[in-house]
Backbone bond lengths (Angstrom), bond angles and torsions (degrees), N, CA, C in turn:
res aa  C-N    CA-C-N  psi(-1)  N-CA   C-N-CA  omega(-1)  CA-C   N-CA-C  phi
1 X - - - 1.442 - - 1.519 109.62 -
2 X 1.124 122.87 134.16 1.562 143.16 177.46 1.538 103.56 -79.39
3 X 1.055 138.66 -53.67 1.295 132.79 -178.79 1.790 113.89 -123.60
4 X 1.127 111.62 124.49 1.541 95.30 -167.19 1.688 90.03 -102.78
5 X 0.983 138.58 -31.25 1.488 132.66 167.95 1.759 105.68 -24.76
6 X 1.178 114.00 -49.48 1.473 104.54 178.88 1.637 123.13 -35.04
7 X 1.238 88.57 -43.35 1.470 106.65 -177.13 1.301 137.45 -69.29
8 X 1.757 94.24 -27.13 1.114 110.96 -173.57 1.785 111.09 -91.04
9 X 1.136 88.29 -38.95 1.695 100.46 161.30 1.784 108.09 -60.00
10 X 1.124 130.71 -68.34 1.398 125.71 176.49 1.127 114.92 -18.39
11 X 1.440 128.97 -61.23 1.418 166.87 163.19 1.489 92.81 -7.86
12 X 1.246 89.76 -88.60 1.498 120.51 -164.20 1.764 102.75 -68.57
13 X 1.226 156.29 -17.20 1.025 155.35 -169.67 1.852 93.64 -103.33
14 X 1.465 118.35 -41.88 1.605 111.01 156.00 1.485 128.23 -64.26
15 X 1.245 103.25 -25.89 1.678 103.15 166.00 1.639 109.78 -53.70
16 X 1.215 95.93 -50.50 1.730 107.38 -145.50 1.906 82.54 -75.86
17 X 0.642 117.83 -51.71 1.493 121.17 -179.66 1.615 116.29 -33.36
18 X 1.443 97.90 -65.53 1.777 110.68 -172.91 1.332 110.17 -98.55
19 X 1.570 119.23 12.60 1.593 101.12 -168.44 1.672 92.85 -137.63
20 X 1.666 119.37 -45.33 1.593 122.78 -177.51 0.757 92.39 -89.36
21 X 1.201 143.58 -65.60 2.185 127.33 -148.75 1.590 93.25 -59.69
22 X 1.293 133.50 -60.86 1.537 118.33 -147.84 1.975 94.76 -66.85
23 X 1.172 111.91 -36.92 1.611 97.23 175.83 1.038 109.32 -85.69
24 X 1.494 148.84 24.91 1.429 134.82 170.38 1.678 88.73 -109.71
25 X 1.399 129.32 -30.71 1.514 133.90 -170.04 1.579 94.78 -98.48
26 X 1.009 133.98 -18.24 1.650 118.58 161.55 1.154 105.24 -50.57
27 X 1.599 105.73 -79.21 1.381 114.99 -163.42 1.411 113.28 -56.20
28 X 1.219 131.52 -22.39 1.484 131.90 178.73 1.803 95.78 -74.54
29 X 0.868 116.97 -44.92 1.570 97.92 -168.21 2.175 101.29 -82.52
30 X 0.733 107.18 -10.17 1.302 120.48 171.76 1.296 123.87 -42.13
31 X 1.788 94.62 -68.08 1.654 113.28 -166.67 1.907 102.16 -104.87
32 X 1.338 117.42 8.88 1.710 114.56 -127.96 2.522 71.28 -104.74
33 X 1.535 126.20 -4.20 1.331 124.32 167.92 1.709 105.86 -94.17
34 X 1.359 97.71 160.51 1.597 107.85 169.05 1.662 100.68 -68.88
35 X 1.398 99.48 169.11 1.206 135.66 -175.10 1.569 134.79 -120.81
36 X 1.063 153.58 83.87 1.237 121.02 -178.44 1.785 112.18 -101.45
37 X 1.580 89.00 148.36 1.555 122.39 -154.45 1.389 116.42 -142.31
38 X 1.109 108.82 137.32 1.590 129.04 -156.92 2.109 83.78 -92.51
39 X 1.411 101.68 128.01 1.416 107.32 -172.30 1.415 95.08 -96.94
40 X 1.456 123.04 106.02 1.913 122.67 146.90 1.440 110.42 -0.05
41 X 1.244 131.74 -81.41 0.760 148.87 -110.04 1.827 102.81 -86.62
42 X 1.771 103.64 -53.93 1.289 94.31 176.07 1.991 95.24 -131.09
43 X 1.684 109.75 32.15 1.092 90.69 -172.74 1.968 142.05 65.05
44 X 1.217 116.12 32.52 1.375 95.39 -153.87 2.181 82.19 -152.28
45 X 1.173 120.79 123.22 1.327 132.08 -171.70 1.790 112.80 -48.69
46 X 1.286 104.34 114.38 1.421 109.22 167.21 1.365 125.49 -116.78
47 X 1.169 139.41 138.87 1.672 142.56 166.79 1.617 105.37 -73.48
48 X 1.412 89.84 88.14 1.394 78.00 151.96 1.738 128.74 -133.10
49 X 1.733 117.05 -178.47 1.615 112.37 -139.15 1.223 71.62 -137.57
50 X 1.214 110.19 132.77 1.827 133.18 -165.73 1.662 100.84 -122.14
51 X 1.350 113.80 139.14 1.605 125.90 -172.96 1.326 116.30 -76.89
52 X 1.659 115.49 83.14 1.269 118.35 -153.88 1.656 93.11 -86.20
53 X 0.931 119.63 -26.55 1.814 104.87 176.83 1.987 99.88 -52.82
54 X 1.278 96.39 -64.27 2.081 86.76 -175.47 1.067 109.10 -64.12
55 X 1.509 138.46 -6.90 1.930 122.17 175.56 1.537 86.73 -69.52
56 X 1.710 123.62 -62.78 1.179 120.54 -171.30 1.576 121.39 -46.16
57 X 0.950 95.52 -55.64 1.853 91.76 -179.87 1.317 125.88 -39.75
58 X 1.732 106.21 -41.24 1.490 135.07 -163.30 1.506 85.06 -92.22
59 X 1.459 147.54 -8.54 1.526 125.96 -156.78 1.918 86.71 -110.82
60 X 1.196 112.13 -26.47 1.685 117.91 159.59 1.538 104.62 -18.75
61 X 1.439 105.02 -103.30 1.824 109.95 172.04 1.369 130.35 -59.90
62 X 1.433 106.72 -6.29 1.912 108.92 -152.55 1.391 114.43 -156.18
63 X 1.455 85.56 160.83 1.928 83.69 164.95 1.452 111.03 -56.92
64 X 1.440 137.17 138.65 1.094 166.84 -160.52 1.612 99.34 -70.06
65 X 1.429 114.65 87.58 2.145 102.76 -169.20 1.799 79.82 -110.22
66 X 1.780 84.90 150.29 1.712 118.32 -154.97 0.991 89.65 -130.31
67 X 1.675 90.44 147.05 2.138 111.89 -169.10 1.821 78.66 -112.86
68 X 1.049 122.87 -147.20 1.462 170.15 -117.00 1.494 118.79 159.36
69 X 1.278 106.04 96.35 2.109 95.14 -171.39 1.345 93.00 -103.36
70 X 1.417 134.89 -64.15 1.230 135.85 148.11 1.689 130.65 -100.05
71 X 1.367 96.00 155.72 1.663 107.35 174.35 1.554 101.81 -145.65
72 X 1.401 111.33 163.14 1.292 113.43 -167.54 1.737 100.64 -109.45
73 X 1.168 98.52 0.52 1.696 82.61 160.80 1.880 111.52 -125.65
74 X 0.977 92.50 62.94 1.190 119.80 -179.40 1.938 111.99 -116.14
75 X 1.080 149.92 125.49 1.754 98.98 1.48 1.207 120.16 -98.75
76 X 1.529 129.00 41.01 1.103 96.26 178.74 1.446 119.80 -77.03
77 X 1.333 103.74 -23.00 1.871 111.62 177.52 1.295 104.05 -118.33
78 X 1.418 127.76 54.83 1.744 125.49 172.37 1.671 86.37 -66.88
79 X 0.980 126.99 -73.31 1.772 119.08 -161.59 1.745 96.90 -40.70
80 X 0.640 136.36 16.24 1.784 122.59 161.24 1.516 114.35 -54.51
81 X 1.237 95.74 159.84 1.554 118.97 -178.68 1.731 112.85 -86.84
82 X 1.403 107.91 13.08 1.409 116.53 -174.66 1.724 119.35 17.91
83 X 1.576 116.33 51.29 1.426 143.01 161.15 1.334 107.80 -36.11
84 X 2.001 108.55 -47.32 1.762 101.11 -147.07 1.537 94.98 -74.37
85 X 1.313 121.90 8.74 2.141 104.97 -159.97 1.953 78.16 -88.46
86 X 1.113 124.63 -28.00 1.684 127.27 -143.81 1.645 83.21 -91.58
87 X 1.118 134.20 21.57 1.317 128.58 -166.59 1.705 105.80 -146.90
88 X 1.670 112.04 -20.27 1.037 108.15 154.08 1.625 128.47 -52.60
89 X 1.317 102.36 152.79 1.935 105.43 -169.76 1.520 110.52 -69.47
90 X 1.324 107.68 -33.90 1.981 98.73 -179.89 1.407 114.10 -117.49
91 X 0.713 144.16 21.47 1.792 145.46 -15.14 1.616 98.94 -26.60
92 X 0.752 126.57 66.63 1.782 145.37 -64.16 1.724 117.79 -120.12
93 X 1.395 91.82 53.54 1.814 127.49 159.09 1.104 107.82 50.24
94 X 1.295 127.77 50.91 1.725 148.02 146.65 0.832 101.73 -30.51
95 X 1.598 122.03 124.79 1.513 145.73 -168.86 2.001 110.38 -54.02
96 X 1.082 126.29 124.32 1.262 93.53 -169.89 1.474 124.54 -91.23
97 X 1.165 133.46 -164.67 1.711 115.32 -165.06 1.252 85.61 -76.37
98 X 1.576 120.91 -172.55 1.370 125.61 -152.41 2.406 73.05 -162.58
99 X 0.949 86.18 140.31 1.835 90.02 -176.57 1.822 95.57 -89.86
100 X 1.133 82.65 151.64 1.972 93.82 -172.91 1.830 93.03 -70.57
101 X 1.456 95.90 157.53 1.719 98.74 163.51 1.402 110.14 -86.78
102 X 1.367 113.85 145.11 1.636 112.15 171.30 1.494 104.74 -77.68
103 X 1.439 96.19 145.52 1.399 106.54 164.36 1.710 124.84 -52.13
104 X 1.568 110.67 -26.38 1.300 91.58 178.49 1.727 132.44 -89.33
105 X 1.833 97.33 15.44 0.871 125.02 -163.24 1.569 112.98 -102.19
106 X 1.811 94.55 -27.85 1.205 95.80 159.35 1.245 164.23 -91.94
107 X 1.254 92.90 -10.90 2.102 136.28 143.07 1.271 114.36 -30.61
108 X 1.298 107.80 -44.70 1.620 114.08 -165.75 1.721 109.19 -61.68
C-alpha cells in the first residue's frame, strides 16, 4: 500500500457510521417528544420539551446531559434550576405526552 492513511480514515468513517450515528440518533429520537413532569419547585404537572439535538451531541462521548428547551410554565419560572429532567427515569424515559383526540374524531 502507497498510502496507509486511506485506511485509517476508512476505519474511522466505519466507526462513526455503525457505532456514533445510531447512539447520537437514538438518543435524539428519544428525548426529541414532550414530557410531562411533576415541577420541584411548586409540585404541580408541566409539559415540558427537552433539547434533544444537545442530549445527542453530548450522548457521542457521554451520558446524555439534558437542558429544558421548553416548559409550559414558563415564563413565569424560566430562571429555574431545571431539577425535574434529574428526576426523569432514564434520565429516566417519562412517558411522552400522547396528543388529545379531536372531538371530531370521536363522533366517527
Amino acid at each position: 500500500m502507497s498510502n496507509p492513511w486511506i485506511v485509517v480514515v476508512g476505519v474511522v468513517i466505519v466507526g462513526l457510521a455503525y457505532v456514533l450515528f445510531p447512539v447520537v440518533a437514538d438518543t435524539y429520537l428519544r428525548f426529541r417528544t414532550k414530557r410531562r413532569l411533576a415541577c420541584p419547585e411548586g409540585r404541580v404537572q408541566a409539559q415540558v420539551g427537552l433539547d434533544a439535538a444537545y442530549a445527542a451531541l453530548t450522548a457521542a462521548f457521554r451520558r446524555p446531559l439534558l437542558r429544558v428547551k421548553k416548559c409550559s410554565l414558563w415564563p413565569e419560572r424560566e430562571a429555574c434550576e431545571q431539577s425535574c429532567v434529574s428526576e426523569l427515569p432514564e434520565a429516566n424515559g417519562a412517558e411522552p405526552v400522547r396528543p388529545e383526540p379531536r372531538e371530531s374524531a370521536l363522533r366517527q
